[in-house]
C-alpha positions as CSV (number, residue, x, y, z in Angstrom):
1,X,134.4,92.9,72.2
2,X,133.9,94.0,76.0
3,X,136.7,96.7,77.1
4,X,139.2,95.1,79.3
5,X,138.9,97.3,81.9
6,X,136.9,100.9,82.4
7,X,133.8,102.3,83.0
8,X,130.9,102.3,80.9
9,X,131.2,106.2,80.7
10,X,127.3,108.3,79.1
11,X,128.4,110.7,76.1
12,X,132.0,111.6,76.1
13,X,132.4,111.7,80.0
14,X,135.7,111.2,80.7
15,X,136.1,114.1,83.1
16,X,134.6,111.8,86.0
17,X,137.7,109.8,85.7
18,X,139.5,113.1,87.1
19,X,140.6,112.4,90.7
20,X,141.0,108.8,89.8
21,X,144.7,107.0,89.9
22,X,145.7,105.7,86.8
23,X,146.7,102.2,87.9
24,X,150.5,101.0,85.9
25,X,150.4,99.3,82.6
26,X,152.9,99.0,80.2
27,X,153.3,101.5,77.4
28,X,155.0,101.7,74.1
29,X,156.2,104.8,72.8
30,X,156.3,104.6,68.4
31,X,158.3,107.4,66.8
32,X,157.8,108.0,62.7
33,X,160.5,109.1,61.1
34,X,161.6,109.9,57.6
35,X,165.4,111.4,56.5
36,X,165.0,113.5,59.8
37,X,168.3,112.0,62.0
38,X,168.7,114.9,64.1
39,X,164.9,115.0,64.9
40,X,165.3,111.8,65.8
41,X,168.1,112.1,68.2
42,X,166.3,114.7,69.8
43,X,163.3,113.2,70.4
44,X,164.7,109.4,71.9
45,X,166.6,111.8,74.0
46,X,163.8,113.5,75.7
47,X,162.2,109.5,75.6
48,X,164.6,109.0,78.5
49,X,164.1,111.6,80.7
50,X,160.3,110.7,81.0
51,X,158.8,110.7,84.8
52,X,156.6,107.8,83.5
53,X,159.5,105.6,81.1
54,X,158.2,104.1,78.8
55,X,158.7,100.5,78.6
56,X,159.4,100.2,75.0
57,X,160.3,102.9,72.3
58,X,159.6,101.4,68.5
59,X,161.0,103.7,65.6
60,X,159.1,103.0,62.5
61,X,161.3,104.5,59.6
62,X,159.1,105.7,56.3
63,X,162.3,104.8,53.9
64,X,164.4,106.6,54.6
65,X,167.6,106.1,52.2
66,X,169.6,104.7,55.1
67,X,168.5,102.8,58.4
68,X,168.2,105.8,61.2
69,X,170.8,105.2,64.1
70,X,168.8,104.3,67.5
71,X,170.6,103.1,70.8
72,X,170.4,99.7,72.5
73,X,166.9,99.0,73.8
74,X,165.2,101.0,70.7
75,X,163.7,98.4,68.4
76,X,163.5,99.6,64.7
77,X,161.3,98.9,62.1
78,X,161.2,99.8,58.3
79,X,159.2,99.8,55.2
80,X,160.2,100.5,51.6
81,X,160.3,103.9,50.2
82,X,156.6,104.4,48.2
83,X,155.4,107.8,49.1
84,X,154.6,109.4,52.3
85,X,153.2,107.0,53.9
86,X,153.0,108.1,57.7
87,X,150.0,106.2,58.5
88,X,151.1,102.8,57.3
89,X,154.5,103.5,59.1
90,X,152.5,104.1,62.1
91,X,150.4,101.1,61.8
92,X,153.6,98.8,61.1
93,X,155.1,100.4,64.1
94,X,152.4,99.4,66.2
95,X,152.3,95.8,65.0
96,X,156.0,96.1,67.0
97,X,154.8,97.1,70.0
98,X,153.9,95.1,72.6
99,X,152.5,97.6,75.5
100,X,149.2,97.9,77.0
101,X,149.0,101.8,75.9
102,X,150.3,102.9,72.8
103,X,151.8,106.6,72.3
104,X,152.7,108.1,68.5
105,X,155.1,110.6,68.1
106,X,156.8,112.4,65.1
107,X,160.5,112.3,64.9
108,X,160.3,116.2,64.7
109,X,158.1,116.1,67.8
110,X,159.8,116.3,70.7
111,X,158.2,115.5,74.2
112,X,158.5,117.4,77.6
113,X,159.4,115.0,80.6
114,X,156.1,115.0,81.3
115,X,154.5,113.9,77.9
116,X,153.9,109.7,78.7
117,X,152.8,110.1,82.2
118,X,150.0,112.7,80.9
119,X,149.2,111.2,77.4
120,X,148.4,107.9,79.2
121,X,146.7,108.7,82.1
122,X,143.1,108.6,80.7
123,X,143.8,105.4,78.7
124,X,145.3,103.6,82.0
125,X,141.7,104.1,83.3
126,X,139.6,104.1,80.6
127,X,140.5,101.6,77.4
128,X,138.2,103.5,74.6
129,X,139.6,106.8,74.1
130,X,141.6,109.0,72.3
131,X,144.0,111.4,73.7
132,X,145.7,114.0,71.6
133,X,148.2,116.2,74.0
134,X,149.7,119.8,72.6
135,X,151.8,120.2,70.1
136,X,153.8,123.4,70.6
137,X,156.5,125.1,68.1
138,X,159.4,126.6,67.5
139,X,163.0,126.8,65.3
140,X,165.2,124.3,67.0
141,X,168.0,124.9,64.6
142,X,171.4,124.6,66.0
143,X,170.2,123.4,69.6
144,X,172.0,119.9,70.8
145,X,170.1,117.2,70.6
146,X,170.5,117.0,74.3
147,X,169.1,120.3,75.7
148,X,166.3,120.1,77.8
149,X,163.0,120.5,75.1
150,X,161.2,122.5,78.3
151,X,163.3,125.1,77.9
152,X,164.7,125.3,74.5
153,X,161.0,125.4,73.3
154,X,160.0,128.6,74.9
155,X,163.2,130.3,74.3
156,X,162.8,129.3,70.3
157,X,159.0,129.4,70.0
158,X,157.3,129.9,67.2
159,X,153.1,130.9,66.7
160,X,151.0,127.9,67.8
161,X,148.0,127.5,65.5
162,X,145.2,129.7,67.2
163,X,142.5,127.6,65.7
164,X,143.5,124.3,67.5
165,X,144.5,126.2,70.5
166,X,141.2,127.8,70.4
167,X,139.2,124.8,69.6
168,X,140.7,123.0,72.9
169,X,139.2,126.0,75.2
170,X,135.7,126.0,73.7
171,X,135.2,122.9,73.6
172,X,137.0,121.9,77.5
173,X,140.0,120.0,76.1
174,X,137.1,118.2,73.9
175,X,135.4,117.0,77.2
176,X,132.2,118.7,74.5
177,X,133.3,116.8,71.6
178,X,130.9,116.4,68.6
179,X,130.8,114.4,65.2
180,X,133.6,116.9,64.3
181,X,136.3,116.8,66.5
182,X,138.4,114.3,65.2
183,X,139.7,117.8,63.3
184,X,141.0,118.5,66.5
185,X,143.4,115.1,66.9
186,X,146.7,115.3,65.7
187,X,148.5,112.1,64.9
188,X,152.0,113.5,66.1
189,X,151.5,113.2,69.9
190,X,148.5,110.9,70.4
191,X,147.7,107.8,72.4
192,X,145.3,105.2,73.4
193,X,145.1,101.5,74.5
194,X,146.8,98.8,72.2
195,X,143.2,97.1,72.9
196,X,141.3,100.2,71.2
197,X,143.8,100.4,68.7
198,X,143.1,97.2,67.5
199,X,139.4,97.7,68.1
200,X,139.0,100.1,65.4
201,X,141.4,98.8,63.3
202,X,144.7,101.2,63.4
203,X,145.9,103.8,61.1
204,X,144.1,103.4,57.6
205,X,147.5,102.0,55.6
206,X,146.0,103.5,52.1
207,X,146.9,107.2,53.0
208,X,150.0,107.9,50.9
209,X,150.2,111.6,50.6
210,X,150.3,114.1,53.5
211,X,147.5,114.7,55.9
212,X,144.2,113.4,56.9
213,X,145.0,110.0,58.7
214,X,144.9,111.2,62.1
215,X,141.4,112.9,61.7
216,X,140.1,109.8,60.0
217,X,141.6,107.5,62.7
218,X,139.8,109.8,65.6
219,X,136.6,109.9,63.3
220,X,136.4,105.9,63.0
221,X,137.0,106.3,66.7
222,X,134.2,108.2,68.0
223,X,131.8,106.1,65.7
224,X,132.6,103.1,67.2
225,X,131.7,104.5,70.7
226,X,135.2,105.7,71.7
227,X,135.9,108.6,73.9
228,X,138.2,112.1,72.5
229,X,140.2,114.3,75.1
230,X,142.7,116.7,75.1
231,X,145.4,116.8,77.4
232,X,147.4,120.0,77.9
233,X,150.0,118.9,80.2
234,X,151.3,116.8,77.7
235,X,153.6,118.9,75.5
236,X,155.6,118.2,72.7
237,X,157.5,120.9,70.8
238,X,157.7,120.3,66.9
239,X,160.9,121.4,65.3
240,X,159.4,124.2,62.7
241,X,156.2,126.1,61.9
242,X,152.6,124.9,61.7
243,X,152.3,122.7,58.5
244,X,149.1,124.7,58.0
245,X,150.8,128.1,58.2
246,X,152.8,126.8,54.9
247,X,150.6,126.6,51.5
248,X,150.1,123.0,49.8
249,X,149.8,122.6,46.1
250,X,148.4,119.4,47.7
251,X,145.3,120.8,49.9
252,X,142.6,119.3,48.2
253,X,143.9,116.3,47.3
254,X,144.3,115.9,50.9
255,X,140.7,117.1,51.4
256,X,139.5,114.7,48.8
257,X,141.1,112.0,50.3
258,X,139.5,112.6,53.9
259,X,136.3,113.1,52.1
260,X,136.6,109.8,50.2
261,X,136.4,108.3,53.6
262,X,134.6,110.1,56.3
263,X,130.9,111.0,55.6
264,X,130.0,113.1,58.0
265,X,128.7,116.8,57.0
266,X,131.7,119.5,57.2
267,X,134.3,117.1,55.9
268,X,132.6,115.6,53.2
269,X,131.3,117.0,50.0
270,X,127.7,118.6,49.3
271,X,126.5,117.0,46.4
272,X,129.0,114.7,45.3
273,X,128.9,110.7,45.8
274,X,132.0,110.0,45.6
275,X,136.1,110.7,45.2
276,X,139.3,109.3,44.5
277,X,137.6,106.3,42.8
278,X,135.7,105.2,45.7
279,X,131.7,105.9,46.5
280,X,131.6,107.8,49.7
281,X,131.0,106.5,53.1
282,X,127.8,105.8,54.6
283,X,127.0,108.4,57.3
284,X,123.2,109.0,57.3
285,X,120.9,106.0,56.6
286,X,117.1,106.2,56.3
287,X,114.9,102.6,56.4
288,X,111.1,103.1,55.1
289,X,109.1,100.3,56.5
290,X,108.5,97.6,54.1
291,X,104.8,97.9,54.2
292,X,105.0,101.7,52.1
293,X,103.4,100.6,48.9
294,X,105.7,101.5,46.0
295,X,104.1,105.4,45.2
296,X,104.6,105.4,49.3
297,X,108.7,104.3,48.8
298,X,109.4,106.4,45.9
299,X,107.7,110.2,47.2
300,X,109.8,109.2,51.0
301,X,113.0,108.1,49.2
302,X,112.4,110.5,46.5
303,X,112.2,113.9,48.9
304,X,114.5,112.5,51.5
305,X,117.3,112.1,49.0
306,X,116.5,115.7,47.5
307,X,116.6,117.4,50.9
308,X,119.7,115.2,51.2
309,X,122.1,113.7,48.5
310,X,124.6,112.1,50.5
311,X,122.2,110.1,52.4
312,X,121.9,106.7,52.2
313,X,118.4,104.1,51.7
314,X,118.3,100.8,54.0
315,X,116.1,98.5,51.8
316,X,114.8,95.0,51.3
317,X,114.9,92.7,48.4
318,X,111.4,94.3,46.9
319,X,112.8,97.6,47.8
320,X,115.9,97.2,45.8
321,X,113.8,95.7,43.6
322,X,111.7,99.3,43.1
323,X,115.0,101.0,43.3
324,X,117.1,99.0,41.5
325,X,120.1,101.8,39.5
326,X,120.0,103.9,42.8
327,X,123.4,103.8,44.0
328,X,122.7,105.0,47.4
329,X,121.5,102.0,48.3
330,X,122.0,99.5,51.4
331,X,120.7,96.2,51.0
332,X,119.6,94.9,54.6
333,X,120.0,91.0,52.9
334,X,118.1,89.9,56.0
335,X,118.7,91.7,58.3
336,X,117.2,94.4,60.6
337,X,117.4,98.1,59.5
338,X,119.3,98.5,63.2
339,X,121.3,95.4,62.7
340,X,122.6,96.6,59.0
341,X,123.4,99.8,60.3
342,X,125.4,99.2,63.1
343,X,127.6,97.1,60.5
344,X,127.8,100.0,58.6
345,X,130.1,102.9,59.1
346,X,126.9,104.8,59.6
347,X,126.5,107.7,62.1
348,X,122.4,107.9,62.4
349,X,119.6,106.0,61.2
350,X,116.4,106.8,60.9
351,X,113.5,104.5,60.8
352,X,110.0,105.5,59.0
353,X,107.5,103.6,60.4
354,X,104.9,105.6,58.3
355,X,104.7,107.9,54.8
356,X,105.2,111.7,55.7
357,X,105.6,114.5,53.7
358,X,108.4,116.7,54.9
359,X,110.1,119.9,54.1
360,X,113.4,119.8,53.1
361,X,114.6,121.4,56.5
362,X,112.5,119.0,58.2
363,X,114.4,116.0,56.4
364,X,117.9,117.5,57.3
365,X,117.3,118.2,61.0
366,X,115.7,114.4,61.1
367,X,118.5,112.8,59.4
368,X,121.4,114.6,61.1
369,X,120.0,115.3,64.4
370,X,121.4,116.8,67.7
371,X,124.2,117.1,69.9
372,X,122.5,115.1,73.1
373,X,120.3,113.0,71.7
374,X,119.5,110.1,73.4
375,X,121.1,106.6,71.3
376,X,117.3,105.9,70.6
377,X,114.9,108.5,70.0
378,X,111.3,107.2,69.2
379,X,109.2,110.0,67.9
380,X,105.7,108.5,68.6
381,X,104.5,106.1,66.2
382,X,106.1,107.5,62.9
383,X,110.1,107.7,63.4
384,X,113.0,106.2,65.1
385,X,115.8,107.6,65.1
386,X,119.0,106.1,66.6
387,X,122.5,107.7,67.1
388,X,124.5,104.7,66.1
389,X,127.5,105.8,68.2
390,X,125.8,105.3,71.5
391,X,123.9,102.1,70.5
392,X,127.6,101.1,69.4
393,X,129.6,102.0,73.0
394,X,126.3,100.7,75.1
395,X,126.2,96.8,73.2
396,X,130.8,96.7,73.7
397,X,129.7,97.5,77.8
398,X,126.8,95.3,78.3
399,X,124.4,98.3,78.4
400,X,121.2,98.7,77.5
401,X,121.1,102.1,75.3
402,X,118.8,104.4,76.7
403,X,115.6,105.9,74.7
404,X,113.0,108.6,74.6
405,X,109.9,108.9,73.3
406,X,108.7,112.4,72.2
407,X,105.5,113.5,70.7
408,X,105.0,113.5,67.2
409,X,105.2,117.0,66.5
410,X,109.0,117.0,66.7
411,X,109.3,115.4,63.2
412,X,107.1,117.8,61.9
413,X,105.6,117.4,58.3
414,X,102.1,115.8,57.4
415,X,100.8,112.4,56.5
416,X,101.5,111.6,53.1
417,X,98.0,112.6,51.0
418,X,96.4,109.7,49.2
419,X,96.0,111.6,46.2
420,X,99.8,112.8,45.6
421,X,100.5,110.9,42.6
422,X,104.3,110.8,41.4
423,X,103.5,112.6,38.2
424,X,102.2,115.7,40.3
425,X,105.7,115.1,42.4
426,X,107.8,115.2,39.9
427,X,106.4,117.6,37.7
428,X,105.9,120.2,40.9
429,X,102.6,121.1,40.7
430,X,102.0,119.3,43.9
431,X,101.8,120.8,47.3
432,X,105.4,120.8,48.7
433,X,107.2,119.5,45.6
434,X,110.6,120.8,44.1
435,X,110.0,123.6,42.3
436,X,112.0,121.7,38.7
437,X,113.5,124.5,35.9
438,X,110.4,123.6,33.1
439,X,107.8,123.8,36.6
């Protein structure tokens, strides 16, 4: 669906929006709470001294044993008691809203006055992105509910987490973002436009344990073509120490449960194909041209998936045919290798126009590729490889995606030789084969 309003921006280039004035759309402010009345207070407190008010402040309570108290004006939502269950709380608390620009807070995170009018200045311009403002902390024990946050913060601070603070300044308030940087969004004082929201499809309702929603929002984000930023001025203070400073018996079921749904390499597993009952996501697809003959498939398919377990195979019906067991399969069921991808949750796809032998290196840097490469990257006659992201944000604005063509040589490898048989492959006694325990 087109953006209703905004630039078609190249990369993540939000920083020419800088000297631009955010023009006045309405804004919803949802607050999760659970069993945290005092929080609470706090936090619709500081919701009203705002120099941007918002127009409509939604509390979306995570069952709570009673109904939190919330003055005239504050609409209130609930769901039953099944878990922590922040995202789905989130997402029902959207589904109340009814502004233009959406803002999420925690109960326990309390904003500055200027919090809404800095979290929603880049969304009032531009409708695709993210923006996650700074979470700051300290012990707010025993301070009204009515003090001014800007100064009982500092005078009650505790550490703020140096790798998030750090990751901000390296990266210019994620103006440099990556495939990583949804690490670096933080569901408790984020916001975007109600149209993006919906775009991408809101808060993933099956998280029921702590952590991981809001880096698996911002990842579904950025690979449907949507902008990240980071904006400093908007401070909120949370009421207690970094959850990370505090150890989890639950840590890696909350890193199993962001693997099971993000596919991209430093949050998802080596070797494994799947967790938490589910196969894991497509991130990296590779489509061998239907004219390889079938020693041609099975050597590419064969050595790509070796150099690369978690990758994924685009194939035909005579393909799937040849391949039929594989699990890491895609069937394209008619469809182009582009058009099945960009239906896909795939990051990159890489089209082999011809059989070529690769190192393993060689298949890794192909099928991952580089920060600022172009959406479509032909590399002469033998490769395409397309960043799925751009192709994605260049068809929602109208835009042609833009494409180089380099020499061959940047793929590296050799033709395929007609006399590598599989036996020889397998059995590694041919010329670049896995070395196998019996070889």
């Amino acid at each position: 669906m087109r953006p209703p309003w905004g630039l078609h921006l190249p990369g993540n280039g939000w920083d020419v929006l800088a000297d631009r004035e955010p023009p006045v759309r309405t804004t919803s402010v949802v607050v999760t709470h659970f069993e945290q009345p005092d929080e609470l207070a706090r936090t619709l407190h500081a919701l009203t001294r705002q120099t941007l008010p918002p127009d409509e402040v939604v509390v979306a309570d995570d069952g709570s044993r009673e109904p939190p108290r919330v003055p005239r004006g504050t609409r209130l939502v609930r769901q039953d008691d099944q878990g922590f269950r922040a995202a789905a709380a989130r997402d029902l608390g959207a589904a109340a809203a009814t502004g233009d620009v959406l803002v999420f807070l925690d109960a326990d995170t309390t904003p500055e006055p200027g919090l809404v009018e800095a979290l929603t200045c880049l969304p009032r311009l531009q409708p695709d992105v993210l923006v996650v403002g700074r979470r700051r902390h300290a012990d707010l024990t025993g301070v009204p509910v009515d003090a001014d946050v800007e100064e009982a913060g500092p005078a009650h601070e505790l550490p703020e987490p140096g790798w998030l603070r750090d990751a901000y300044a390296a990266s210019r308030d994620l103006l440099d973002a990556d495939d990583l940087s949804s690490r670096f969004v933080i569901s408790a004082v984020l916001a975007c436009s109600r149209w993006w929201y919906d775009e991408v499809g809101g808060f993933d309702r099956s998280f029921t344990a702590y952590g991981g929603e809001d880096w698996e929002l911002a990842h579904r984000s950025w690979l449907a073509g949507g902008l990240v930023a980071h904006a400093p001025d908007a401070v909120a203070w949370h009421d207690g120490p970094d959850a990370g400073a505090v150890p989890r018996g639950s840590a890696a079921v909350e890193s199993a449960e962001l693997a099971a749904r993000v596919g991209v390499p430093g949050l998802a597993p080596h070797g494994l194909l799947g967790l938490r009952g589910r196969p894991l996501p497509v991130d990296r697809l590779l489509a061998p041209s239907p004219d390889l003959d079938p020693r041609e498939l099975l050597l590419v398919v064969d050595a790509a998936l070796h150099a690369d377990p978690q990758l994924h195979v685009a194939v035909d019906d005579d393909q799937a045919a040849l391949l039929a067991g594989e699990p890491r399969l895609l069937r394209l069921a008619g469809r182009t290798a582009l058009e099945a991808a960009l239906a896909s949750p795939a990051r990159r796809l890489v089209e082999l126009h011809r059989p070529r032998l690769l190192a393993p290196q060689e298949w890794r840097d192909l099928l991952l590729g580089a920060t600022g490469d172009p959406a479509r990257l032909r590399l002469g006659d033998l490769a395409t490889a397309t960043s799925l992201r751009l192709v994605r944000r260049a068809r929602r604005h109208g835009a042609d995606p833009d494409e180089v063509t380099v020499a061959t040589e940047r793929l590296g490898g050799t033709p395929l030789p007609d006399g590598l048989t599989l036996g020889a492959w397998w059995g590694g006694w041919a010329a670049g084969a896995p070395r196998t325990p019996l070889s």
